[in-house]
N, CA and C atoms as a LAMMPS dump frame, in Angstrom:
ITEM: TIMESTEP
0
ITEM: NUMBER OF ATOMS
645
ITEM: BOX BOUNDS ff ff ff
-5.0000000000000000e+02 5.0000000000000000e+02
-5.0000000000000000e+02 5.0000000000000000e+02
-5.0000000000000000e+02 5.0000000000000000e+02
ITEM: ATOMS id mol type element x y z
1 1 1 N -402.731 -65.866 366.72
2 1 2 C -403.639 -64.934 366.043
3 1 3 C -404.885 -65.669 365.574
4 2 1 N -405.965 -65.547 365.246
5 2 2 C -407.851 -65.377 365.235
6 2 3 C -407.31 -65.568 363.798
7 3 1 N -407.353 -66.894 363.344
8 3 2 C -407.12 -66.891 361.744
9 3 3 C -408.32 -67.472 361.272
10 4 1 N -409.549 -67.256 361.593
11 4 2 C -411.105 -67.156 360.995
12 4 3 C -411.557 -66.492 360.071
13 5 1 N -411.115 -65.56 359.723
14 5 2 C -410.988 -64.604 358.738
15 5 3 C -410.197 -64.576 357.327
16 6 1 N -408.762 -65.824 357.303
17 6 2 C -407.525 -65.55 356.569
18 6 3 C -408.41 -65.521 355.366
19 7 1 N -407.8 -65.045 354.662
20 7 2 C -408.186 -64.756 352.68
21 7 3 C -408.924 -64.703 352.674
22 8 1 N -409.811 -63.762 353.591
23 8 2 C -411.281 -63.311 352.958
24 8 3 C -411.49 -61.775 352.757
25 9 1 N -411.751 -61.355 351.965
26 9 2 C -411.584 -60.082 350.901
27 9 3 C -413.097 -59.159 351.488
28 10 1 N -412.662 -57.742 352.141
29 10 2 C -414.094 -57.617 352.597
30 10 3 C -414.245 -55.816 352.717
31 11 1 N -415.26 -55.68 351.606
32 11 2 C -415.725 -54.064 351.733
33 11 3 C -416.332 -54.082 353.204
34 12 1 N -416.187 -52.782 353.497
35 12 2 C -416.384 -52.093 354.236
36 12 3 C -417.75 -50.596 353.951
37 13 1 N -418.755 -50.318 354.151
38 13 2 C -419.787 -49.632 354.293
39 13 3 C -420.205 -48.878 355.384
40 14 1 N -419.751 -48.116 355.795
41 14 2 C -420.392 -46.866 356.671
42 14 3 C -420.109 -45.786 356.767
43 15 1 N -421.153 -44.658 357.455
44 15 2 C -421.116 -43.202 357.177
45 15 3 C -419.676 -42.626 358.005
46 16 1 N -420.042 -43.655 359.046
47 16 2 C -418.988 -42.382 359.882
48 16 3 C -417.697 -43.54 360.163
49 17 1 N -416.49 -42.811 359.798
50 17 2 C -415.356 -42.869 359.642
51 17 3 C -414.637 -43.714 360.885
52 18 1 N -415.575 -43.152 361.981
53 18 2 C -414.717 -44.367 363.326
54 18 3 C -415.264 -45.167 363.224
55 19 1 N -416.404 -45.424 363.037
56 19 2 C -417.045 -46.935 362.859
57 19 3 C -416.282 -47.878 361.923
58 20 1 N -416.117 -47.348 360.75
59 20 2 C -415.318 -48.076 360.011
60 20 3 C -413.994 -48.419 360.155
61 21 1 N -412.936 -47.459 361.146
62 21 2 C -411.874 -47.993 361.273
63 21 3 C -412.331 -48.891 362.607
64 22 1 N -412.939 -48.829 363.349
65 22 2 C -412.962 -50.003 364.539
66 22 3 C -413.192 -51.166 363.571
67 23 1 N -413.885 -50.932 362.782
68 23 2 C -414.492 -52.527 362.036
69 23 3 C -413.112 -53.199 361.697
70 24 1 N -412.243 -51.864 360.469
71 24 2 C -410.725 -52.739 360.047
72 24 3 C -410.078 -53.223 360.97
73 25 1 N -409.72 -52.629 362.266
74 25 2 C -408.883 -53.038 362.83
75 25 3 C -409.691 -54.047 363.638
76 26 1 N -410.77 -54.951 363.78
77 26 2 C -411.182 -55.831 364.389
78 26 3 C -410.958 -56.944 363.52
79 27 1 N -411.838 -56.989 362.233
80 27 2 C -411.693 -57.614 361.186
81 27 3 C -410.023 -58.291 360.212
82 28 1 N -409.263 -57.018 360.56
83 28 2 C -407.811 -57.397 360.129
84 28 3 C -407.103 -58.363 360.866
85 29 1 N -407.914 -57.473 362.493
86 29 2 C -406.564 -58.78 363.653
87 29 3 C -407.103 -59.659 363.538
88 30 1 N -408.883 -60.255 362.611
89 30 2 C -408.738 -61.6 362.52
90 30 3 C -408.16 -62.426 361.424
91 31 1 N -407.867 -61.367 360.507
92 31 2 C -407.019 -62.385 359.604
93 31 3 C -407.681 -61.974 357.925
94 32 1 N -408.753 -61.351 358.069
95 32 2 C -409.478 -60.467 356.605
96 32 3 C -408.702 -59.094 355.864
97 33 1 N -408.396 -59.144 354.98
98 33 2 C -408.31 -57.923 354.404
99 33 3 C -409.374 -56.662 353.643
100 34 1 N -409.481 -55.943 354.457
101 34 2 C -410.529 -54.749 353.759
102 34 3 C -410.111 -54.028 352.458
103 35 1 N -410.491 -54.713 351.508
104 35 2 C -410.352 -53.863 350.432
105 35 3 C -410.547 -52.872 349.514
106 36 1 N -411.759 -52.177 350.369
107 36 2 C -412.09 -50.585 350.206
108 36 3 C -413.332 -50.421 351.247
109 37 1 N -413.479 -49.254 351.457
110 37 2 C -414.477 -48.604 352.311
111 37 3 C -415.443 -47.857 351.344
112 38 1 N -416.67 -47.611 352.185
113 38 2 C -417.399 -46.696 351.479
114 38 3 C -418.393 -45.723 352.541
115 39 1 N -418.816 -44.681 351.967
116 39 2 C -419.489 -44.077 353.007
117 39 3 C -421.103 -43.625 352.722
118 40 1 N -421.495 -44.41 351.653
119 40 2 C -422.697 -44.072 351.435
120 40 3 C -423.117 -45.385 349.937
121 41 1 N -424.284 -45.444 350.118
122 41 2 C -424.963 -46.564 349.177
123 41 3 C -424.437 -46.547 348.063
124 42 1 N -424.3 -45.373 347.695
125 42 2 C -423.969 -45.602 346.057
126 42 3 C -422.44 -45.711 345.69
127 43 1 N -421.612 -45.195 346.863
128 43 2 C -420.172 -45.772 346.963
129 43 3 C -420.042 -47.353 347.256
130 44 1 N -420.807 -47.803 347.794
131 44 2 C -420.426 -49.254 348.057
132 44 3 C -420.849 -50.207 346.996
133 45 1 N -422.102 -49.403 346.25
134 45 2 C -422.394 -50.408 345.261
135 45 3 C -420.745 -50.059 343.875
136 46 1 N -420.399 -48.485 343.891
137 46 2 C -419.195 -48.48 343.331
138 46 3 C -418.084 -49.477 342.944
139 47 1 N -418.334 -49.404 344.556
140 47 2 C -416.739 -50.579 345.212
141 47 3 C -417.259 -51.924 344.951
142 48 1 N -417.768 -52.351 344.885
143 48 2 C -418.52 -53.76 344.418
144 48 3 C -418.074 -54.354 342.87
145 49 1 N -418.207 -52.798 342.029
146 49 2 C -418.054 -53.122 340.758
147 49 3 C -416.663 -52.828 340.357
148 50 1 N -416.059 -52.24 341.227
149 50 2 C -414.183 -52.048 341.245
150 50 3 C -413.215 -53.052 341.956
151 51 1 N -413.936 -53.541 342.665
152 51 2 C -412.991 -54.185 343.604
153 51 3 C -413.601 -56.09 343.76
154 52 1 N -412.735 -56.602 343.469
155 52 2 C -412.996 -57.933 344.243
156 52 3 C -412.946 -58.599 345.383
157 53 1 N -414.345 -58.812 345.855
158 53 2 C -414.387 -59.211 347.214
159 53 3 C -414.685 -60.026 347.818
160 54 1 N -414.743 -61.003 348.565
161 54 2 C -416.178 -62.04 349.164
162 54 3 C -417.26 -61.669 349.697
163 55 1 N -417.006 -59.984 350.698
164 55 2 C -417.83 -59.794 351.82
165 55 3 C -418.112 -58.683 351.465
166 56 1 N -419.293 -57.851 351.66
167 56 2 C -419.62 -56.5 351.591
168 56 3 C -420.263 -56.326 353.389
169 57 1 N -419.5 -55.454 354.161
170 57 2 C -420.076 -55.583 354.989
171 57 3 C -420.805 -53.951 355.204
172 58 1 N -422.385 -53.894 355.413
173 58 2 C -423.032 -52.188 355.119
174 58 3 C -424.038 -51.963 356.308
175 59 1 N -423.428 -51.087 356.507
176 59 2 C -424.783 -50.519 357.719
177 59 3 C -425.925 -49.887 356.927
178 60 1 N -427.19 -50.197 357.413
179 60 2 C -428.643 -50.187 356.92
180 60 3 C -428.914 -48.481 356.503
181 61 1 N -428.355 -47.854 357.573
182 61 2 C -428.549 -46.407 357.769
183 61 3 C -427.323 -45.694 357.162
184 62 1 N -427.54 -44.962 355.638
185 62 2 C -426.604 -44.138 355.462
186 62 3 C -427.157 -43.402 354.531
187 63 1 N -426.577 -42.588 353.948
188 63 2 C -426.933 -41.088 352.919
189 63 3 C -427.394 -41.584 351.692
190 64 1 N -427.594 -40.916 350.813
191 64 2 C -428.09 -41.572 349.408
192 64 3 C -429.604 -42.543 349.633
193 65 1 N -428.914 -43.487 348.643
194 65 2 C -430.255 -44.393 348.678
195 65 3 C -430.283 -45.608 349.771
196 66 1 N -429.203 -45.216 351.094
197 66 2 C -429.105 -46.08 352.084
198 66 3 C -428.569 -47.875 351.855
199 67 1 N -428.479 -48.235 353.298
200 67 2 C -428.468 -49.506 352.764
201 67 3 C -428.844 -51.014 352.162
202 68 1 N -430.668 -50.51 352.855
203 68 2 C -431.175 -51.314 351.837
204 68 3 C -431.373 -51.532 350.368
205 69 1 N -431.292 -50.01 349.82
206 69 2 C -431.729 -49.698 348.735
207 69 3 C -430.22 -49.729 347.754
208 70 1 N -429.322 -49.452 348.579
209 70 2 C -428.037 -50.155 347.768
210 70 3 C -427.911 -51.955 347.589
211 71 1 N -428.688 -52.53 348.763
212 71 2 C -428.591 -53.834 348.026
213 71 3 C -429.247 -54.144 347.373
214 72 1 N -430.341 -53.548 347.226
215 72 2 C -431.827 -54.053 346.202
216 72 3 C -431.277 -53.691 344.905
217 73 1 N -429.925 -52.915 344.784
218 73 2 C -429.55 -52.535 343.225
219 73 3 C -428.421 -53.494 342.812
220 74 1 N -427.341 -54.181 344.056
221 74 2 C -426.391 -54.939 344.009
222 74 3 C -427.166 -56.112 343.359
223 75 1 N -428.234 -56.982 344.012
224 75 2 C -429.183 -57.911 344.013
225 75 3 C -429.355 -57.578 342.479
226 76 1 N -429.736 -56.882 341.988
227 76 2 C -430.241 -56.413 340.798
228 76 3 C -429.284 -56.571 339.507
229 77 1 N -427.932 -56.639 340.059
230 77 2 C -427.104 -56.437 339.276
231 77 3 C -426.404 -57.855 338.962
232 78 1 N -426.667 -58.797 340.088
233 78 2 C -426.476 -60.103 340.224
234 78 3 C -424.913 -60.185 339.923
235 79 1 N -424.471 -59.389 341.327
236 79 2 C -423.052 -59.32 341.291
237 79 3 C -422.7 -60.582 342.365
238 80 1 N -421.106 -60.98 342.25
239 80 2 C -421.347 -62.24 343.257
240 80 3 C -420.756 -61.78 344.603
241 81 1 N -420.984 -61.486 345.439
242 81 2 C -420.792 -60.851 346.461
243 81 3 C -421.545 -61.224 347.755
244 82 1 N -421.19 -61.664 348.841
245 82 2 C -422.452 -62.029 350.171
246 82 3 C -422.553 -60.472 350.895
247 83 1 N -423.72 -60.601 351.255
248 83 2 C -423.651 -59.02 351.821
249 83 3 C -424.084 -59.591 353.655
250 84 1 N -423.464 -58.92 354.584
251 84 2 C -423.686 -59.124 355.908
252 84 3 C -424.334 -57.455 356.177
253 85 1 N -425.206 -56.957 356.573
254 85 2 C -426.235 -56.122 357.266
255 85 3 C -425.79 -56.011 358.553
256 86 1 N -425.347 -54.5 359.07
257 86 2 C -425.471 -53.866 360.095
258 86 3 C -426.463 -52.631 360.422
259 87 1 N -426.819 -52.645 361.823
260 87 2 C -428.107 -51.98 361.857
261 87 3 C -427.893 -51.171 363.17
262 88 1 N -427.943 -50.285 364.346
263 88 2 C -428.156 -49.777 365.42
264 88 3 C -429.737 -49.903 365.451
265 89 1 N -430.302 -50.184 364.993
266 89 2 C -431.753 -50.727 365.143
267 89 3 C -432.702 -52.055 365.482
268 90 1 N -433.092 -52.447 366.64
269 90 2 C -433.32 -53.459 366.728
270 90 3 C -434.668 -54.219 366.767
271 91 1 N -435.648 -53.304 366.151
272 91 2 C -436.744 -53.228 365.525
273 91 3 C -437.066 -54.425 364.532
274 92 1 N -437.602 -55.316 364.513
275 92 2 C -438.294 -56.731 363.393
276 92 3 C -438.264 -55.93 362.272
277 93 1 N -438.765 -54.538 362.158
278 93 2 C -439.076 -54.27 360.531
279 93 3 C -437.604 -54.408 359.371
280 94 1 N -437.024 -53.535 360.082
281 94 2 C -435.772 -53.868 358.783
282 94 3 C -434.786 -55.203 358.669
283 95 1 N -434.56 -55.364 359.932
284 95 2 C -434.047 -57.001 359.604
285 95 3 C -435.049 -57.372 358.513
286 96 1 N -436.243 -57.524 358.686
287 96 2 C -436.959 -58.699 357.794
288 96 3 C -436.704 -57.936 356.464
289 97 1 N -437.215 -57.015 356.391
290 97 2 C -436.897 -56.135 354.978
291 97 3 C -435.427 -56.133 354.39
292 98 1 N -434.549 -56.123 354.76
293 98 2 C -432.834 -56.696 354.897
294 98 3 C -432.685 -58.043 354.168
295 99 1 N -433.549 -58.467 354.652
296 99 2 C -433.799 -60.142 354.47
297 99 3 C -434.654 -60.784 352.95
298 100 1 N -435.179 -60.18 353.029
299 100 2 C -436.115 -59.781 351.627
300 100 3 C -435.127 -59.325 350.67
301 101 1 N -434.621 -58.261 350.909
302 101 2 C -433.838 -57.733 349.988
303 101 3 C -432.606 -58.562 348.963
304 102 1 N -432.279 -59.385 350.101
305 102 2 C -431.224 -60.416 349.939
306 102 3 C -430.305 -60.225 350.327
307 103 1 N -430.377 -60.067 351.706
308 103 2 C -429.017 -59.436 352.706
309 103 3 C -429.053 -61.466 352.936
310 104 1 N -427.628 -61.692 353.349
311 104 2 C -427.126 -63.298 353.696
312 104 3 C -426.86 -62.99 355.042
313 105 1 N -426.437 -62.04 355.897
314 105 2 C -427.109 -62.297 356.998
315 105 3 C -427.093 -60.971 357.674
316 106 1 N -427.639 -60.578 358.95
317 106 2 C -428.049 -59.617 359.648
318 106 3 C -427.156 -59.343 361.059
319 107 1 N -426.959 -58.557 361.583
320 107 2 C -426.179 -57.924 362.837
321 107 3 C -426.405 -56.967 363.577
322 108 1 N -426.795 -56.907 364.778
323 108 2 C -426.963 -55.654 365.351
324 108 3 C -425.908 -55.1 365.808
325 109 1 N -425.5 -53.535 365.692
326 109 2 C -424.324 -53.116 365.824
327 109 3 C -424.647 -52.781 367.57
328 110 1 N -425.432 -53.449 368.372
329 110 2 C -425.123 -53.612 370.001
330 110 3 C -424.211 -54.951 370.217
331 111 1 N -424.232 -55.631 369.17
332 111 2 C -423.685 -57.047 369.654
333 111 3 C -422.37 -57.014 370.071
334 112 1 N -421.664 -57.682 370.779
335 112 2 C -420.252 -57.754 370.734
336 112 3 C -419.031 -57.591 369.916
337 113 1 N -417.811 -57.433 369.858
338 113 2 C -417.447 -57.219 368.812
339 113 3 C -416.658 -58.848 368.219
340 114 1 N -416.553 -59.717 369.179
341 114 2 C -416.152 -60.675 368.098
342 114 3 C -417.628 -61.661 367.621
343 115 1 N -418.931 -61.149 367.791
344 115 2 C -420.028 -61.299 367.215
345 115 3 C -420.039 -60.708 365.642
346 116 1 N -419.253 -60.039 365.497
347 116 2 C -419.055 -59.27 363.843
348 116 3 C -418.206 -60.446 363.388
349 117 1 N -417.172 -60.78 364.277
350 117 2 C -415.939 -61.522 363.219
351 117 3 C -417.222 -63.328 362.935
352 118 1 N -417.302 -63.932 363.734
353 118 2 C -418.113 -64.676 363.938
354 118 3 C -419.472 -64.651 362.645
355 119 1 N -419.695 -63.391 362.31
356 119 2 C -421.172 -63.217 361.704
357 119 3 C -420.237 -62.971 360.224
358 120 1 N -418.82 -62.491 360.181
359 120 2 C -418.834 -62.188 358.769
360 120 3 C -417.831 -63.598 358.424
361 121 1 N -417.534 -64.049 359.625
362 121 2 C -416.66 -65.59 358.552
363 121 3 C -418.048 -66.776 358.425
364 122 1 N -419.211 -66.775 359.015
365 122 2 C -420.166 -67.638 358.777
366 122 3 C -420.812 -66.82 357.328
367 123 1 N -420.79 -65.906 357.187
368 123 2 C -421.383 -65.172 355.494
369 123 3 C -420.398 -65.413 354.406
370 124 1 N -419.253 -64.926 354.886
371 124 2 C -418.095 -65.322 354.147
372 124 3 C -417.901 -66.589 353.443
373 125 1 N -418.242 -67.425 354.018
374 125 2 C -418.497 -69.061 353.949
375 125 3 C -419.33 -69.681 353.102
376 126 1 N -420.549 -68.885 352.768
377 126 2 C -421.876 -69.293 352.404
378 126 3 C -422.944 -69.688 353.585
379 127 1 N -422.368 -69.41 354.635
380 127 2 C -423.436 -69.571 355.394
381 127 3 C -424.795 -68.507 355.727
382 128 1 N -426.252 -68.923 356.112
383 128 2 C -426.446 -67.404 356.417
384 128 3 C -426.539 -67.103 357.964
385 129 1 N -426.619 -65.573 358.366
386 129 2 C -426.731 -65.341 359.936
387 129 3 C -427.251 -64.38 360.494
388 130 1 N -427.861 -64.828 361.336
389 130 2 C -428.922 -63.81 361.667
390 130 3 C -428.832 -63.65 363.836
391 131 1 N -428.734 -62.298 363.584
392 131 2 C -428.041 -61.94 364.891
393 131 3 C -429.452 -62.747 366.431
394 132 1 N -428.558 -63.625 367.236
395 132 2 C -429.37 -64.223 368.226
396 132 3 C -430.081 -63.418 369.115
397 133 1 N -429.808 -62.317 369.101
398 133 2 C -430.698 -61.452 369.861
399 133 3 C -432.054 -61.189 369.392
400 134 1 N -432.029 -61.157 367.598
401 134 2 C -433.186 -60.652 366.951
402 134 3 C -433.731 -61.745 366.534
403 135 1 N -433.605 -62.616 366.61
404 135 2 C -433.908 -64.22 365.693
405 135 3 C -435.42 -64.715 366.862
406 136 1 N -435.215 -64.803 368.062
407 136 2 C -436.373 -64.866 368.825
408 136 3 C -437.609 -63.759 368.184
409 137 1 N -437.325 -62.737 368.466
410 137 2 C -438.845 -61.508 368.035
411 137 3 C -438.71 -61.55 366.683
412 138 1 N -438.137 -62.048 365.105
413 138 2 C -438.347 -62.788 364.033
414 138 3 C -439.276 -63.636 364.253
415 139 1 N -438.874 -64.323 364.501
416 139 2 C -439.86 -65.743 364.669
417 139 3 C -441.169 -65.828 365.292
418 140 1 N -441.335 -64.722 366.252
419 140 2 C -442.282 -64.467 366.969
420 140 3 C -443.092 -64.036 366.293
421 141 1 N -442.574 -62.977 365.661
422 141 2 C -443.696 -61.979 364.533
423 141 3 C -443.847 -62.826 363.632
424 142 1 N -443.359 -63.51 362.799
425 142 2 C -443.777 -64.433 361.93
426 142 3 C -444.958 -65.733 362.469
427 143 1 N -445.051 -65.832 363.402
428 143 2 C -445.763 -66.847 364.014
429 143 3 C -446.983 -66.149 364.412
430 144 1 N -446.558 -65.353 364.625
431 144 2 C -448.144 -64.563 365.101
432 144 3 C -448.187 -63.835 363.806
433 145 1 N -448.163 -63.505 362.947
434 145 2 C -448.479 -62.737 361.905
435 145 3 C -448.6 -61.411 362.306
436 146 1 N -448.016 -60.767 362.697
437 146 2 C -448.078 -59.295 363.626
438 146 3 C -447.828 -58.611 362.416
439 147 1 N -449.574 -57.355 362.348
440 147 2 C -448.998 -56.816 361.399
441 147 3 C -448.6 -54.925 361.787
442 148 1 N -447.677 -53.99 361.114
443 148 2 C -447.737 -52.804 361.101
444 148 3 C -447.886 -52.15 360.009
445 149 1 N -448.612 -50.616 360.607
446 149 2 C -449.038 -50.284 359.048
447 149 3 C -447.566 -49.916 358.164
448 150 1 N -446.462 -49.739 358.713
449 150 2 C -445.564 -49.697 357.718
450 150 3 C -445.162 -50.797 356.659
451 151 1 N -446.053 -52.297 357.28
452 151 2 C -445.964 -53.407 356.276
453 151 3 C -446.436 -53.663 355.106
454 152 1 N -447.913 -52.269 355.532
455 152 2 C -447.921 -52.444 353.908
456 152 3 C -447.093 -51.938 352.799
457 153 1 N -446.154 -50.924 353.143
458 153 2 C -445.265 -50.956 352.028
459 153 3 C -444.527 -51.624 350.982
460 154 1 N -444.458 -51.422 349.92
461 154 2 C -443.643 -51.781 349.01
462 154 3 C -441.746 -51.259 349.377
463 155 1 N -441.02 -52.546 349.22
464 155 2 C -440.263 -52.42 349.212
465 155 3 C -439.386 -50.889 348.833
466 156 1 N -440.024 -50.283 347.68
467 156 2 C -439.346 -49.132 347.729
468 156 3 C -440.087 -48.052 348.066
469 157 1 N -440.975 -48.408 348.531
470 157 2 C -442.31 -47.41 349.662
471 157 3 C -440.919 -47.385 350.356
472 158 1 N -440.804 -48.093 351.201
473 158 2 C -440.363 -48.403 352.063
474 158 3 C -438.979 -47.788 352.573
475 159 1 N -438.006 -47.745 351.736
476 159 2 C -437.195 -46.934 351.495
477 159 3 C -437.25 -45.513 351.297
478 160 1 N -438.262 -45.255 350.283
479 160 2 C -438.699 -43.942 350.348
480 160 3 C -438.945 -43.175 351.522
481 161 1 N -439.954 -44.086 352.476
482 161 2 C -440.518 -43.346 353.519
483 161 3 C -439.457 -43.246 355.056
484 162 1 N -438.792 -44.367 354.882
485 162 2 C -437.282 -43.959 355.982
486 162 3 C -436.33 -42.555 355.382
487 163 1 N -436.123 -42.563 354.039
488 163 2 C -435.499 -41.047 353.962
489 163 3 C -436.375 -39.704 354.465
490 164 1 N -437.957 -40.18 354.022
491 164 2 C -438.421 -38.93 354.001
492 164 3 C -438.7 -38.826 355.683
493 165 1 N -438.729 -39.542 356.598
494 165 2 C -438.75 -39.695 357.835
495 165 3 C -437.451 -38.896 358.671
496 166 1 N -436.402 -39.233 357.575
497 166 2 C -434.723 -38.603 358.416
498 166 3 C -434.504 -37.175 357.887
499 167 1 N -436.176 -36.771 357.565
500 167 2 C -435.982 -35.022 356.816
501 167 3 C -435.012 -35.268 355.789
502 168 1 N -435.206 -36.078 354.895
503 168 2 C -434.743 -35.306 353.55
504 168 3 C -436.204 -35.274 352.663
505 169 1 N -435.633 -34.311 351.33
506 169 2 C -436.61 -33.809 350.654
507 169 3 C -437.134 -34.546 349.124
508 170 1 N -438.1 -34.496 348.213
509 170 2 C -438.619 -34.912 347.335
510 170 3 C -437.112 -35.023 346.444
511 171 1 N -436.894 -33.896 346.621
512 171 2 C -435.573 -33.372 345.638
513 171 3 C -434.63 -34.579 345.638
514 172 1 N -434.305 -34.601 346.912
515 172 2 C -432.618 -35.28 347.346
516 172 3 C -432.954 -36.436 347.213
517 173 1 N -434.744 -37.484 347.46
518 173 2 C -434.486 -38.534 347.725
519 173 3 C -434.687 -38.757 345.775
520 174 1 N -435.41 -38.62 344.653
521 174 2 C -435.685 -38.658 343.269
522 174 3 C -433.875 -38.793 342.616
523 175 1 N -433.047 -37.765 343.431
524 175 2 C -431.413 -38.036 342.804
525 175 3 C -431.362 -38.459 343.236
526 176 1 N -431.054 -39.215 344.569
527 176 2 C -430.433 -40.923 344.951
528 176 3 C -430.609 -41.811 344.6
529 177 1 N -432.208 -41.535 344.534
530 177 2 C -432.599 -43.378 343.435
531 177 3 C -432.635 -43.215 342.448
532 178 1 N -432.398 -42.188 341.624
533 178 2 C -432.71 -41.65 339.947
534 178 3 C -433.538 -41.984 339.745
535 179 1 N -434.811 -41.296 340.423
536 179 2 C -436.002 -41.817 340.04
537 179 3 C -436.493 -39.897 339.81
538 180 1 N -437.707 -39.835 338.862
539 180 2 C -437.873 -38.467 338.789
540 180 3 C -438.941 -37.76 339.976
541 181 1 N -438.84 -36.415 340.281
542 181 2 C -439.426 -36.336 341.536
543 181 3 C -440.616 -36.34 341.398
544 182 1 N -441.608 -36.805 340.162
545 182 2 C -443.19 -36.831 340.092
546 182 3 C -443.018 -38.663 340.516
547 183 1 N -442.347 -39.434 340.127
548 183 2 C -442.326 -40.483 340.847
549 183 3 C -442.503 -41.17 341.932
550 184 1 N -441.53 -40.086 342.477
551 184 2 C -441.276 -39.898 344.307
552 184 3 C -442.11 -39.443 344.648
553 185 1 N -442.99 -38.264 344.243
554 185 2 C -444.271 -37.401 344.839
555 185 3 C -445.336 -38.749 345.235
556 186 1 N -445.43 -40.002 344.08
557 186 2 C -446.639 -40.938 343.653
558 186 3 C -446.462 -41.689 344.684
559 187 1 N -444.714 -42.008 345.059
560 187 2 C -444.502 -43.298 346.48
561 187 3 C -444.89 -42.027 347.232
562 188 1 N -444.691 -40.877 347.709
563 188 2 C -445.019 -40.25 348.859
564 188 3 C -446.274 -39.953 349.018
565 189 1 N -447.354 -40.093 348.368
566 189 2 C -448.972 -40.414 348.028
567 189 3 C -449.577 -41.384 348.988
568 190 1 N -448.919 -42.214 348.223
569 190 2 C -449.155 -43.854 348.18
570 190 3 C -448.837 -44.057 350.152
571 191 1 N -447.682 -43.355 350.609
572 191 2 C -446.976 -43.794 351.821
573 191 3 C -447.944 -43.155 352.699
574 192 1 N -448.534 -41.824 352.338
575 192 2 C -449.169 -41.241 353.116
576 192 3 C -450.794 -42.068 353.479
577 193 1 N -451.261 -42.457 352.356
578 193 2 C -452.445 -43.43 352.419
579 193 3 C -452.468 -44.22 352.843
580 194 1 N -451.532 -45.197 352.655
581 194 2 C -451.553 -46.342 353.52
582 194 3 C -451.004 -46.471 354.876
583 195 1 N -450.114 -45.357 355.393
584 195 2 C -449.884 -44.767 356.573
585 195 3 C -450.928 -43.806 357.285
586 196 1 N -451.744 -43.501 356.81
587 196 2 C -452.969 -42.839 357.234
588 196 3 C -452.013 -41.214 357.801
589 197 1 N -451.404 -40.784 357.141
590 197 2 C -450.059 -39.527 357.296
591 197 3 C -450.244 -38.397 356.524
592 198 1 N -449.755 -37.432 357.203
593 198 2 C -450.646 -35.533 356.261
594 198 3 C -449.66 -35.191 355.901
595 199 1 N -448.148 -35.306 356.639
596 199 2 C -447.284 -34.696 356.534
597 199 3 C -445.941 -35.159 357.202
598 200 1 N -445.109 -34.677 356.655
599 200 2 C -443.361 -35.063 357.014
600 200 3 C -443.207 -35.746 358.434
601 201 1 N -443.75 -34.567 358.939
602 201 2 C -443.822 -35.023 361.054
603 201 3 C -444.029 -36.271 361.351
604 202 1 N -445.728 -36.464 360.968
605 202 2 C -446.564 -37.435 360.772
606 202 3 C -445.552 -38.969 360.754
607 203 1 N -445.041 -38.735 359.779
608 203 2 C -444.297 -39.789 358.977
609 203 3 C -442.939 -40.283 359.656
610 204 1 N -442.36 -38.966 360.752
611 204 2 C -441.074 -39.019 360.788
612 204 3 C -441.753 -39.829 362.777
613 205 1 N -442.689 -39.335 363.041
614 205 2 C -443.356 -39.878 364.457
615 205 3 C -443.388 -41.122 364.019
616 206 1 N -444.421 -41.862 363.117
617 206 2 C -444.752 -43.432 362.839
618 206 3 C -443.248 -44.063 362.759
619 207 1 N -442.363 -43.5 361.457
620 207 2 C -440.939 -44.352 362.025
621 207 3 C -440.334 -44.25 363.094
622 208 1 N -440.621 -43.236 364.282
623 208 2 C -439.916 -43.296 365.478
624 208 3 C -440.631 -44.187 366.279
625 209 1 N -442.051 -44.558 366.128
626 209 2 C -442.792 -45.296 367.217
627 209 3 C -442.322 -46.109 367.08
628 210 1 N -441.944 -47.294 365.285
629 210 2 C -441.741 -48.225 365.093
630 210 3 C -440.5 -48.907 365.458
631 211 1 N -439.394 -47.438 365.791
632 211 2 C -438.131 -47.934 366.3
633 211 3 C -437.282 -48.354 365.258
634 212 1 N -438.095 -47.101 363.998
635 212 2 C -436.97 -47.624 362.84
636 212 3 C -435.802 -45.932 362.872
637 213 1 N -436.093 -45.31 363.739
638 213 2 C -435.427 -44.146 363.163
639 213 3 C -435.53 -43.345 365.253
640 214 1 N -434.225 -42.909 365.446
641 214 2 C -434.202 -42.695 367.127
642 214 3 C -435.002 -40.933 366.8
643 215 1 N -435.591 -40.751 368.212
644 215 2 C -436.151 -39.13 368.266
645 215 3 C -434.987 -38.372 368.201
C-alpha cells in the first residue's frame, strides 16, 4: 500500500459530491484520513475551526464566498492549517491570486490523479507546490510583466467580480462576505471602471475571455 499519506489529517472542500468522494477514496488508499468534507467556503472555513487537520484540500470554484475568499478569511484567522488549491481552470490569473492569498500550493484538477496524492503529501510536509503544467506560463507572465485588465483588481474586487460574472446578485454576493450591499454596489463601481464594463454580460464575457469562468 502508497503509505505517503500515513497520519496526515485532511479536509476535504468541494461543491459536488463525486468529486469529493473520488478525492477520499484516492487520498485514503494512500494512507490519509479525511476528516470532514465541505461543500462551500464558509463550510470549510467551519471545518477548520471544528476539526483538526494538517491539510485543507478546496477547489477555487464554489458557492458562497468561494475558494479564494474562504482562504483570505482562514489566512485572516491565522489558523494553522496548509491549504492545497484545486482549480478546473488553467488560466495564470487565479493560480497567482491563490498564491497571494496564501494558498501553499496549487493543482489543476486536469492533472493526474496520483498528481493530487503527490501535491498534498509535499503541502502536508511544509513543502510548497505548484502544479508543472502551470509553473512554465507563471513564470512567463511574471517575466514579461503581462498585464490584464482584471489585474487591476483588488483582491476582493476580485472575488467580487468572479461571483458577479457566475450571475449571482448584489444581494447573494453582500451575505456571503457579510459585507453590506452599498459596499458591494462600491466594489461593483469600482470593477466596472477599471474593467471598462456597463453591465453583468459585459463582466461575465471579460471573465470568460480570461478563462477564468467556461461559456
Amino acid at each position: 500500500m502508497n503509505t505517503k499519506l500515513d497520519q496526515i489529517r485532511i479536509l476535504l472542500a468541494d461543491d459536488h459530491a463525486v468529486v469529493r468522494m473520488g478525492f477520499r477514496l484516492l487520498l485514503e488508499g494512500a494512507g490519509a484520513r479525511v476528516v470532514a468534507e465541505a461543500d462551500n467556503g464558509e463550510a470549510a472555513l467551519q471545518a477548520c475551526t471544528e476539526h483538526s487537520a494538517d491539510l485543507l484540500i478546496m477547489d477555487v470554484s464554489m458557492p458562497g464566498i468561494g475558494g479564494i475568499g474562504a482562504l483570505e478569511r482562514l489566512r485572516a484567522k491565522a489558523l494553522p492549517i496548509r491549504v492545497l488549491m484545486l482549480s478546473a481552470h488553467d488560466d495564470v490569473h487565479i493560480p497567482t491570486r491563490a498564491l497571494r492569498a496564501g494558498a501553499d500550493g496549487y493543482l489543476s484538477k486536469h492533472a493526474q490523479p496520483q498528481e493530487l496524492v503527490n501535491a498534498a503529501a509535499q503541502v502536508a510536509r511544509g513543502r510548497k507546490y505548484l502544479d508543472a503544467g502551470l509553473a512554465p506560463a507563471l513564470a512567463l507572465a511574471q517575466f514579461e510583466q503581462r498585464t490584464e485588465p482584471v489585474d487591476a483588481l483588488t483582491e476582493r474586487e476580485f472575488a467580487v467580480f468572479l461571483q458577479l460574472a457566475q450571475g449571482r446578485s448584489v444581494a447573494d454576493i453582500a451575505d456571503s462576505h457579510k459585507l453590506s450591499q452599498s459596499t458591494v454596489g462600491t466594489h461593483l463601481y469600482h470593477i466596472k471602471q477599471k474593467l471598462n464594463a456597463s453591465n453583468a454580460a459585459e463582466l461575465a464575457l471579460i471573465a470568460v475571455r480570461a478563462g477564468l469562468i467556461e461559456a
